[in-house]
C-alpha positions as CSV (number, residue, x, y, z in Angstrom):
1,X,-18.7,14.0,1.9
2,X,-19.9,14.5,5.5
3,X,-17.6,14.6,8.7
4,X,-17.0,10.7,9.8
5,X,-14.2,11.4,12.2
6,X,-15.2,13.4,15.5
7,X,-14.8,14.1,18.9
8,X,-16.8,13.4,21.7
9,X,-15.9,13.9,25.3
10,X,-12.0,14.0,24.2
11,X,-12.7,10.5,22.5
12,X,-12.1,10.2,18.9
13,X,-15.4,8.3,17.3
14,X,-17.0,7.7,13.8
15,X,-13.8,6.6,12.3
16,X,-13.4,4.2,9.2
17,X,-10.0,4.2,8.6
18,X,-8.0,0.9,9.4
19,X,-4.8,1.1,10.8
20,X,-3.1,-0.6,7.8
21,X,-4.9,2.1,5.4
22,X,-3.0,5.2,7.5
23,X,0.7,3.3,7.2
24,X,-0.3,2.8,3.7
25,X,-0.7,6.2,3.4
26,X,2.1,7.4,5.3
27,X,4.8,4.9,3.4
28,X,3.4,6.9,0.3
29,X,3.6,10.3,1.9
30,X,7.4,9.7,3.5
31,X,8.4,7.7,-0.1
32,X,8.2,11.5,-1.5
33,X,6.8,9.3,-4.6
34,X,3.5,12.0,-5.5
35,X,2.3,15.2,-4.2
36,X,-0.3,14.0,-1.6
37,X,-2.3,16.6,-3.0
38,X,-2.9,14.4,-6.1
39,X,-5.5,11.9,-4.8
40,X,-5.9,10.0,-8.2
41,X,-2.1,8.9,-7.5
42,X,-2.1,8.5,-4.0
43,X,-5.1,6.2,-4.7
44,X,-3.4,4.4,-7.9
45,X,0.0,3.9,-5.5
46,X,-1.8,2.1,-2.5
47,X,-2.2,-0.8,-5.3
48,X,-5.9,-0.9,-3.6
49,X,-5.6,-0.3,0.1
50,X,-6.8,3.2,-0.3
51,X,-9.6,4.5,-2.5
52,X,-9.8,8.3,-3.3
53,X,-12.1,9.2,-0.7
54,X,-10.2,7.4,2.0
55,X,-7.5,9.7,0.9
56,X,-9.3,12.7,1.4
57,X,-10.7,11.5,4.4
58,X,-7.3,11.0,5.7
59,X,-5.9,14.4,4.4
60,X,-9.0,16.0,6.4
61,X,-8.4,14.2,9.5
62,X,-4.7,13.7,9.3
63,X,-4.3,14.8,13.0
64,X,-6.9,12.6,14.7
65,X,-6.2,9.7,12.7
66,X,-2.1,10.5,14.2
67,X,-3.8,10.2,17.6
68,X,-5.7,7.0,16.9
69,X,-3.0,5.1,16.1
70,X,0.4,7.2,17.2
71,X,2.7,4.3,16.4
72,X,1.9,5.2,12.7
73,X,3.7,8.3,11.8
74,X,7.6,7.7,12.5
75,X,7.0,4.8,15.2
76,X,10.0,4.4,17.3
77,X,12.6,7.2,15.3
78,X,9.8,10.0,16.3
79,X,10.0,9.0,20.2
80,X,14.0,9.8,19.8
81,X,13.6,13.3,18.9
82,X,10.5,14.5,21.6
């Protein structure tokens, strides 16, 4: 699979990852349910939302994707603690 998520000029572009598709992803990885590693699961426990490249695409760009929608990972609770 090629790079879709870049840079450009401090710009994140090229992404196809919805919003909804990371907090479906993140509910999965902070349920402790699967090893995020297992993309079959992660996939299968999404009950759609995600297919296995999404997964991997999210894994790859797990950073980027945090910056493109920062409300995502620990909303509110993660603002407490910085």
């Amino acid at each position: 699979m090629s790079e879709i998520i870049h840079v450009v000029d401090g710009e994140i572009q090229g992404y196809l990852i919805s919003e909804a598709q990371f907090i479906e992803f993140e509910d999965i990885r902070q349920s402790g349910m699967t090893n995020m590693f297992d993309v079959r699961a992660v996939a299968e426990l999404s009950g759609g939302e995600l297919e296995r490249d999404d997964v991997r695409l999210i894994m790859k760009n797990y950073e980027l994707l945090h910056k493109l929608y920062p409300n995502v990972r620990g909303g509110a609770d993660e603002k407490e603690y910085e």
